[in-house]
Each structure stands twice: as structure tokens, then as C-alpha cells.
N, CA, C and O atoms as a DFTB+ gen file, in Angstrom:
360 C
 N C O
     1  1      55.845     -35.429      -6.047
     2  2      54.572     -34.733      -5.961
     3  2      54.849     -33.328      -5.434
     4  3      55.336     -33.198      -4.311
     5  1      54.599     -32.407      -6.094
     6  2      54.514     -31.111      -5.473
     7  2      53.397     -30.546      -5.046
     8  3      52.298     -31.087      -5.167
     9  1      53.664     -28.934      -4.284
    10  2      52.616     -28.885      -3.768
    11  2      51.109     -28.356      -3.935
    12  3      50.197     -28.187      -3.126
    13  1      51.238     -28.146      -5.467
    14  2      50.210     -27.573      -6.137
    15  2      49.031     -28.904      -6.455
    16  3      47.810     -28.895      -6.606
    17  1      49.925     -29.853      -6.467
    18  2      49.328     -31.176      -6.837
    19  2      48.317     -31.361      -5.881
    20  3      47.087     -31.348      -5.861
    21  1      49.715     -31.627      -4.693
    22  2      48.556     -31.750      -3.111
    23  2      47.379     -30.747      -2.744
    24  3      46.300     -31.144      -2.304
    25  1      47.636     -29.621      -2.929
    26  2      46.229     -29.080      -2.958
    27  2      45.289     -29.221      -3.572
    28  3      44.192     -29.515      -3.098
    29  1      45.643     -28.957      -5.249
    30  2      44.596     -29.882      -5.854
    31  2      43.887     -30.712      -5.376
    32  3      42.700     -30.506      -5.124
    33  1      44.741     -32.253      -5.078
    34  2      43.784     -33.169      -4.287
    35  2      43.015     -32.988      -2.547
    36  3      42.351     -33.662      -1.760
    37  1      43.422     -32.091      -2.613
    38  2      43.019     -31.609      -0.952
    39  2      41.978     -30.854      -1.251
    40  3      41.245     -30.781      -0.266
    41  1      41.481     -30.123      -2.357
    42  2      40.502     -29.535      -3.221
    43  2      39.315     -30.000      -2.942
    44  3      38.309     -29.829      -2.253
    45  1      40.289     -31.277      -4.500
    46  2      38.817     -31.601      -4.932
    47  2      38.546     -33.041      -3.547
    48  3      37.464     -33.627      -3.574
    49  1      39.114     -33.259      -2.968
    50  2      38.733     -33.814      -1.095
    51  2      37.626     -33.583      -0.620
    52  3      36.685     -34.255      -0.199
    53  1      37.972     -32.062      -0.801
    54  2      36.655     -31.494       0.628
    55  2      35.443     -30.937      -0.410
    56  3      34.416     -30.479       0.091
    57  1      35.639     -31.009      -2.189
    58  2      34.693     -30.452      -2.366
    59  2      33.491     -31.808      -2.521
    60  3      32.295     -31.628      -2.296
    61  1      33.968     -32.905      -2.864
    62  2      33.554     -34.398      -2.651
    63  2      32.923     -34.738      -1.645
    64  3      31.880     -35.389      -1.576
    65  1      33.575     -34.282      -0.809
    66  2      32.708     -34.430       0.394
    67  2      31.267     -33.548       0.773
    68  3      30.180     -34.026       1.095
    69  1      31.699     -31.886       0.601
    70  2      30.561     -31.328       0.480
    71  2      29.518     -31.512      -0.318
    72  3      28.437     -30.987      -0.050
    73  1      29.692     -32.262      -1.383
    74  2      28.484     -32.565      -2.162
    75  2      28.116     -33.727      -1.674
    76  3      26.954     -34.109      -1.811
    77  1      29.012     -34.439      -1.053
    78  2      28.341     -36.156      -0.245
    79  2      27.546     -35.631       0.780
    80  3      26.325     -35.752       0.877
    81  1      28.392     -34.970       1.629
    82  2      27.427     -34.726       2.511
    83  2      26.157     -33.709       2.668
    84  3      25.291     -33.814       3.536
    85  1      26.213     -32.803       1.754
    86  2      24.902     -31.977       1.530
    87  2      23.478     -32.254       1.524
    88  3      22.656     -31.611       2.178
    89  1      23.161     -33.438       0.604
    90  2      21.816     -33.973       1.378
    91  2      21.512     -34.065       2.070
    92  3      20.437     -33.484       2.221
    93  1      22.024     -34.825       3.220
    94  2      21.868     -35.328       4.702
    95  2      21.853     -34.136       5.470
    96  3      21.033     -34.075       6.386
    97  1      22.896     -32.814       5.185
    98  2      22.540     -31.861       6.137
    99  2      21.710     -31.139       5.794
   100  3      21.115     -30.559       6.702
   101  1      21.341     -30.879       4.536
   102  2      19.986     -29.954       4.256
   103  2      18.656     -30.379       4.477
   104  3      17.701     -29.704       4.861
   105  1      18.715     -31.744       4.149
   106  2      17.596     -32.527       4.991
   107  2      17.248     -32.110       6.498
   108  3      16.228     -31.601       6.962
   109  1      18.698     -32.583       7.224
   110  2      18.245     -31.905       8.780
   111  2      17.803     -30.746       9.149
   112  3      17.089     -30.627      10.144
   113  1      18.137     -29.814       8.459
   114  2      18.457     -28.287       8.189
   115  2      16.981     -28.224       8.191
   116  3      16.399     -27.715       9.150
   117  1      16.326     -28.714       7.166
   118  2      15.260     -28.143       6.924
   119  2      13.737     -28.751       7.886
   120  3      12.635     -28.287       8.179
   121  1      14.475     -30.003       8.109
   122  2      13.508     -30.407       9.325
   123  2      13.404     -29.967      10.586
   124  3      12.372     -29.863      11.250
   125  1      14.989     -29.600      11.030
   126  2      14.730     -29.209      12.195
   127  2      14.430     -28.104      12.116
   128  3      14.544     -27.885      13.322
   129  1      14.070     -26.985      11.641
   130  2      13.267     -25.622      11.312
   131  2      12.178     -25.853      11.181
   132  3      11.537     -25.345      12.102
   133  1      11.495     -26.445      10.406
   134  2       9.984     -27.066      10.833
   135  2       9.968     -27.199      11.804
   136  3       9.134     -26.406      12.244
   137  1      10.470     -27.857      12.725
   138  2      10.178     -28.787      14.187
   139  2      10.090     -27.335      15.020
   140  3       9.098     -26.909      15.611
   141  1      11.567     -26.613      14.890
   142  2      11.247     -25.730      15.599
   143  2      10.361     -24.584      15.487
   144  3       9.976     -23.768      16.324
   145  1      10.120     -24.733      14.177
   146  2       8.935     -23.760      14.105
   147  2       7.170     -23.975      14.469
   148  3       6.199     -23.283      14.775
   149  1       7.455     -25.145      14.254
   150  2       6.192     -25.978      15.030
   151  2       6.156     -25.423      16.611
   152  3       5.237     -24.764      17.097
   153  1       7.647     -25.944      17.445
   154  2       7.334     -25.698      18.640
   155  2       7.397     -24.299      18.982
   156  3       7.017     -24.032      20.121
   157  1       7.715     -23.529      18.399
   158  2       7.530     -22.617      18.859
   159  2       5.998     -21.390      18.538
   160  3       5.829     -20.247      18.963
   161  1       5.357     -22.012      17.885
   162  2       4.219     -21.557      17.840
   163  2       3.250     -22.090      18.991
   164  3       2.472     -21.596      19.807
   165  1       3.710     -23.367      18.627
   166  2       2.442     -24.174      20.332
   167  2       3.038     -24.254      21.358
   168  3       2.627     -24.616      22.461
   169  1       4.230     -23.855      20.984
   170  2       4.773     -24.227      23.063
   171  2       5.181     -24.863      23.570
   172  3       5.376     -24.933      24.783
   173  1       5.519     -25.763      22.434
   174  2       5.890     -27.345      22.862
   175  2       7.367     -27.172      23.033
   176  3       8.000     -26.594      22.150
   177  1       8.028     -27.682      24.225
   178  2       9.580     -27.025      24.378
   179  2      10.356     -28.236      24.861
   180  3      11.265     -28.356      25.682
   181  1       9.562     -29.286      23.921
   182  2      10.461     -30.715      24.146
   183  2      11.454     -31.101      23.670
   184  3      11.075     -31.460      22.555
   185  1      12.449     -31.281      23.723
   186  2      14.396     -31.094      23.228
   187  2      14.047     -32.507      22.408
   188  3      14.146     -32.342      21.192
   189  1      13.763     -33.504      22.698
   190  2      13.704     -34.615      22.157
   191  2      12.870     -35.004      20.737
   192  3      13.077     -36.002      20.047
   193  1      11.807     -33.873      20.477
   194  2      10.730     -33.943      20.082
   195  2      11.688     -33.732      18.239
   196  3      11.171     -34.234      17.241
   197  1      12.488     -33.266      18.185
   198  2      13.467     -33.060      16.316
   199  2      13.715     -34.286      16.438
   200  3      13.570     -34.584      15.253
   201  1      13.980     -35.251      16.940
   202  2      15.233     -36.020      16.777
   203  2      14.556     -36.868      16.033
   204  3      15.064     -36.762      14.917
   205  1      13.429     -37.906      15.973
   206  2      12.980     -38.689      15.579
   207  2      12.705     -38.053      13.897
   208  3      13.300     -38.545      12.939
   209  1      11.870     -37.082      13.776
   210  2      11.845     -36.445      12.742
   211  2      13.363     -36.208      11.454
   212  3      13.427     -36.204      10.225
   213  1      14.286     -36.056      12.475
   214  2      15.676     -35.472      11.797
   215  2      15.986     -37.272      11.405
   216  3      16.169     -37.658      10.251
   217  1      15.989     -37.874      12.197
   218  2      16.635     -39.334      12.028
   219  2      15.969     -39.990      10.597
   220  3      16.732     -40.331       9.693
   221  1      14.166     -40.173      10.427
   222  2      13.626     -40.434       9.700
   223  2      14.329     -39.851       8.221
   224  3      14.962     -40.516       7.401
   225  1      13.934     -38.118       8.165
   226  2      14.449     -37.709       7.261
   227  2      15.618     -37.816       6.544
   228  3      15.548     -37.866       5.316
   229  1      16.742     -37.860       7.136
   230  2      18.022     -38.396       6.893
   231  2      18.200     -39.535       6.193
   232  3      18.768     -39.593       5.103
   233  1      17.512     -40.877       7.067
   234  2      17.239     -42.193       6.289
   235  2      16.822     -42.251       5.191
   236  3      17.325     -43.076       4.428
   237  1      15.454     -41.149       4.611
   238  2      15.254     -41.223       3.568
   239  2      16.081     -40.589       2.431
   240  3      16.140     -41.042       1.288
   241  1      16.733     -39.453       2.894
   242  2      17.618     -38.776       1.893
   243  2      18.909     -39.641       1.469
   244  3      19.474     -39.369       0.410
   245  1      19.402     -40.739       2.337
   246  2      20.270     -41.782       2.040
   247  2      19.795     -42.296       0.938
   248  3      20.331     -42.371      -0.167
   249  1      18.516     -42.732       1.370
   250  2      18.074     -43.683       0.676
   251  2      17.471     -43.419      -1.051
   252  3      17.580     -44.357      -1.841
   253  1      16.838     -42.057      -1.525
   254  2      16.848     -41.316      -2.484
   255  2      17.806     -41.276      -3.057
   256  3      17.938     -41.881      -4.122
   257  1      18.987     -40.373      -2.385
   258  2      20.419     -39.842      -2.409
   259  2      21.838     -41.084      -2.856
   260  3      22.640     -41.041      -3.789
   261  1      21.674     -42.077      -1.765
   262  2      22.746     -43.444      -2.148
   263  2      23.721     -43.480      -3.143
   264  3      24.914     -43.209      -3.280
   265  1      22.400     -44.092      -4.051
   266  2      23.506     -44.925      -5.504
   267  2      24.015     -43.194      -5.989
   268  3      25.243     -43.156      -6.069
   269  1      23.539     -42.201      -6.223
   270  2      24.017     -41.320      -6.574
   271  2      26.037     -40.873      -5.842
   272  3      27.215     -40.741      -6.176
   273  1      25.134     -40.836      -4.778
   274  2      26.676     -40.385      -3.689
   275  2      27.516     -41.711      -3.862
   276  3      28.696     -41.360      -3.857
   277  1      27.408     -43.405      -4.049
   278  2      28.115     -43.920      -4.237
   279  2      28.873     -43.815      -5.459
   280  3      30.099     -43.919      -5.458
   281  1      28.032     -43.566      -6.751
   282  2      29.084     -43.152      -8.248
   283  2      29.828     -42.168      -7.875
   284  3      31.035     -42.323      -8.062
   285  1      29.352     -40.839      -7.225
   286  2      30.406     -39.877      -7.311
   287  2      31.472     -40.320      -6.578
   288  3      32.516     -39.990      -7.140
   289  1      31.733     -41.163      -5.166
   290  2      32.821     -41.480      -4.483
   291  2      33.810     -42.207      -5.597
   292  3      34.985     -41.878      -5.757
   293  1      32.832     -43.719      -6.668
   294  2      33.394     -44.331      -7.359
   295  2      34.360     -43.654      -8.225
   296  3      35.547     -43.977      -8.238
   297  1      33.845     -42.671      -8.987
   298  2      34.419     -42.221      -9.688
   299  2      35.349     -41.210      -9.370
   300  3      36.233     -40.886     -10.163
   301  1      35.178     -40.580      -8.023
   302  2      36.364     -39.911      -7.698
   303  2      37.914     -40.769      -7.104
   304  3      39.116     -40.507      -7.062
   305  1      37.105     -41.783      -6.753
   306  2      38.556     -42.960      -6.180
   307  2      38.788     -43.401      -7.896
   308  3      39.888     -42.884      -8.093
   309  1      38.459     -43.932      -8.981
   310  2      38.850     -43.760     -10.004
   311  2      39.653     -43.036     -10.698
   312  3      40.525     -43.520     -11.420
   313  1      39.442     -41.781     -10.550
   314  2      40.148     -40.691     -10.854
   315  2      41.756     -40.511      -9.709
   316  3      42.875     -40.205     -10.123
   317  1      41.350     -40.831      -8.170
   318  2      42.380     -40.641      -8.067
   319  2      43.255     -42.073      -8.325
   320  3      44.473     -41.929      -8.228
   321  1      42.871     -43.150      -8.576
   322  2      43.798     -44.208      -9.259
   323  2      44.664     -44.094     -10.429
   324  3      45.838     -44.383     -10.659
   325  1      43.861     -43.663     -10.984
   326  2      44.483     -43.161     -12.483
   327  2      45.782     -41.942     -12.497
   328  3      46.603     -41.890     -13.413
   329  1      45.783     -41.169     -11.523
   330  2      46.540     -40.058     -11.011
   331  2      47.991     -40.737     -10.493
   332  3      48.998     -40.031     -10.528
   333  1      48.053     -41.803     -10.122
   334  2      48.935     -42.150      -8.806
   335  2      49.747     -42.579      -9.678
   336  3      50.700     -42.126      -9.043
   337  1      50.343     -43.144     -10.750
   338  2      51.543     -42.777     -12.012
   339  2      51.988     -41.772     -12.049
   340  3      53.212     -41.703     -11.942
   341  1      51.114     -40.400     -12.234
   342  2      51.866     -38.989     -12.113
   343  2      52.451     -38.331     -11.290
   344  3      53.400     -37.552     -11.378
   345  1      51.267     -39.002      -9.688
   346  2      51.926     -38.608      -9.005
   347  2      53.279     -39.013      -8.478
   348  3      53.932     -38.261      -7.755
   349  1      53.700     -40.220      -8.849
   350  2      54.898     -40.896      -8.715
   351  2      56.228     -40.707      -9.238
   352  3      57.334     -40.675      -8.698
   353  1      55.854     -40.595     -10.373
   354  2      56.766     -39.847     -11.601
   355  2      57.287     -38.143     -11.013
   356  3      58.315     -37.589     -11.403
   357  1      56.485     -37.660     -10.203
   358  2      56.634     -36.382     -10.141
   359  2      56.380     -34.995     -11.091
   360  3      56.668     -33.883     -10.649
């Protein structure tokens, strides 16, 4: 395996991941900006007061989000199965 290979897979790694994990943080992202924009109009300066909101939201973006993010993992562990002959061979 050389090392053009390994980057490659070190690539497409983290770009797999950024698309796994992108829902879940734009979800938070966008809730907790509401929240804080809420509190900061009324005043409300309760630290605790995102969390329930962020937690909910999240759950649901799993839950929307899931079977989707599970094919792409599938098919990227697929892909790298299929690879691991070449990479062996060199």
C-alpha cells in the first residue's frame, strides 16, 4: 500500500464522516441559536434552558436522517472491502 492510497482512504474517512455527522450538528447549530436568541431578547439567562431543546432535536434528526446515514456507512465499508485485494497486492 502506498501512500497516495492511504490518503485517499484517510480522505474519503473524514469526508464520510462529515456528511454522517452534519445533520446532528446543524440541527444543534440551529437550535441552539434560536434558544439563544430567544434568551436573549427576554432575559432569560438559564444555561440549562438549550439542552433539552438541542437533545430533542438531535433525536429527531437521527431519526429522519438514520436509514440514510446507515446506507452511506454500508456502502462505504463495502467499498472499502472490495479495495482490500488491491490494497494487498500493492
Amino acid at each position: 500500500m502506498d501512500q497516495n492510497t492511504l490518503i485517499g482512504i484517510a480522505v474519503q474517512a473524514m469526508i464520510i464522516t462529515a456528511k454522517l455527522a452534519a445533520p446532528m450538528v446543524l440541527t444543534a447549530l440551529v437550535i441552539g441559536f434560536a434558544v439563544s436568541l430567544l434568551q436573549s431578547v427576554t432575559q432569560i439567562q438559564e444555561v440549562t434552558l438549550s439542552f433539552i431543546p438541542k437533545a430533542i432535536g438531535v433525536a429527531i434528526a437521527l431519526l429522519v436522517c438514520g436509514s440514510w446515514m446507515i446506507s452511506e456507512m454500508v456502502t462505504y465499508t463495502e467499498l472499502l472491502f472490495k479495495q482490500i485485494p488491491s490494497l494487498l497486492n500493492g
